[in-house]
N, C-alpha and C positions, 0 to 999 in steps of 0.2 A: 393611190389604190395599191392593195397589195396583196397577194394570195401566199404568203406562208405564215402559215397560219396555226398550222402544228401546236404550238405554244396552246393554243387558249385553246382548240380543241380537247385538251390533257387538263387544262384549268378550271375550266367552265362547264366542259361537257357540252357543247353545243357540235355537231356531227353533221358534216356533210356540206357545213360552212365552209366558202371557196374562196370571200372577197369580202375585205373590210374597204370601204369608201368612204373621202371625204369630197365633201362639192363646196363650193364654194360661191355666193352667188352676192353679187352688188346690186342693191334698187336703190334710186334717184330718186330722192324726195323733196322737191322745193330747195334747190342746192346743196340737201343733205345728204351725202352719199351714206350707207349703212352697208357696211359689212357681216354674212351672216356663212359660218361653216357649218355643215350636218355631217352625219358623221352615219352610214349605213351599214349595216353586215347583209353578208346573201348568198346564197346556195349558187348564181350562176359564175359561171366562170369569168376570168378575170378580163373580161373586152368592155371597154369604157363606152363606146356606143350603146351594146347593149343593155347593161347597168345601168346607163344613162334614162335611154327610155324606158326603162323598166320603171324605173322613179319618175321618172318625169308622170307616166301613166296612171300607176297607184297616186300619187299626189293631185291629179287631178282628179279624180274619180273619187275621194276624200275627202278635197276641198268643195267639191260640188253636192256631193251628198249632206257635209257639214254647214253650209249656206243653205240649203233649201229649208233641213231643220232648224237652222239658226231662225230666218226669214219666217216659216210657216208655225215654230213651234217655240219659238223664244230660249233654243235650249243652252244657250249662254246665259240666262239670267238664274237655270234651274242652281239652287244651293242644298239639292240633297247630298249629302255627303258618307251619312252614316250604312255600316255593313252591307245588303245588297241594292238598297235602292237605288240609284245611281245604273246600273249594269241593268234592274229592272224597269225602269223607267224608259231606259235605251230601247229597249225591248218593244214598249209599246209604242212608242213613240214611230217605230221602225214600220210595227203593223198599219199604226194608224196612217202614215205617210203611204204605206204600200196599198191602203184601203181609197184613199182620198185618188192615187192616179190611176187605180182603176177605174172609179166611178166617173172621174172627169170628163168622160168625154159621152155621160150622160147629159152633162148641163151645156152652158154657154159657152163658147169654144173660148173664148178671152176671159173665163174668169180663171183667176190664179187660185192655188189651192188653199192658200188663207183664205180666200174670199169663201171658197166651198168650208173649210172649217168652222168659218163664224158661221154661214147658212146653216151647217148642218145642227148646230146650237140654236138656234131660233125656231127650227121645224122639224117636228117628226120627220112629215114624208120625204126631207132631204136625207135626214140622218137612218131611215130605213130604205133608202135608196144606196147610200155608201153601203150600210154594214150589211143588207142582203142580196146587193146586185141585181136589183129589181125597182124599174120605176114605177 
């Protein structure tokens, strides 16, 4: 970790930048050990605990929102690529996800939200239940 930083604030233009970090983290796979360094910049100061969880936290909260959509929305398979779709896709994707855990706990406490997704495809009064919050 380092906080002089001067240099690329005058380079880049990036302001108020206090700490570039590198982590470096080992996962065990089946006797394969894999080596993986990230490399973070950030606005707080230079204290390795707090850096630490600070990432540690954004990466979870990341990783879990990126799973749910993966999981409920397949959105690893999406191959839009071209000018905004991609960034709008996210978009709906984000509503429809924020539409679906609302409505959830209109239906069966144990159905996952794929399950409510496929339902709400098979029946109006599902799919007008999500989108107007009314059974």
């Amino acid at each position: 970790m380092t906080a002089h930083l001067d240099w690329l604030e005058q380079r880049v233009g990036w302001y108020n930048l206090k700490t570039i970090a590198m982590i470096e983290s080992h996962v065990t796979m089946s006797d394969k050990i894999t080596t993986k360094k990230r490399y973070f910049i950030s606005s707080l100061s230079p204290n390795a605990k707090e850096l630490a969880h600070a990432i540690r936290n954004h990466w979870s909260i990341e990783n879990s929102l990126h799973w749910i959509l993966d999981m409920t929305m397949s959105e690893n398979l999406s191959r839009m690529r071209k000018n905004h779709a991609p960034e709008n896709m996210a978009i709906v994707r984000h509503i429809t996800l924020n539409l679906l855990r609302d409505a959830k706990s209109k239906f069966r406490k144990d159905m996952s939200l794929k399950e409510l997704q496929k339902k709400a495809g098979w029946g109006k009064k599902t799919l007008s239940t999500i989108l107007m919050g009314q059974p």
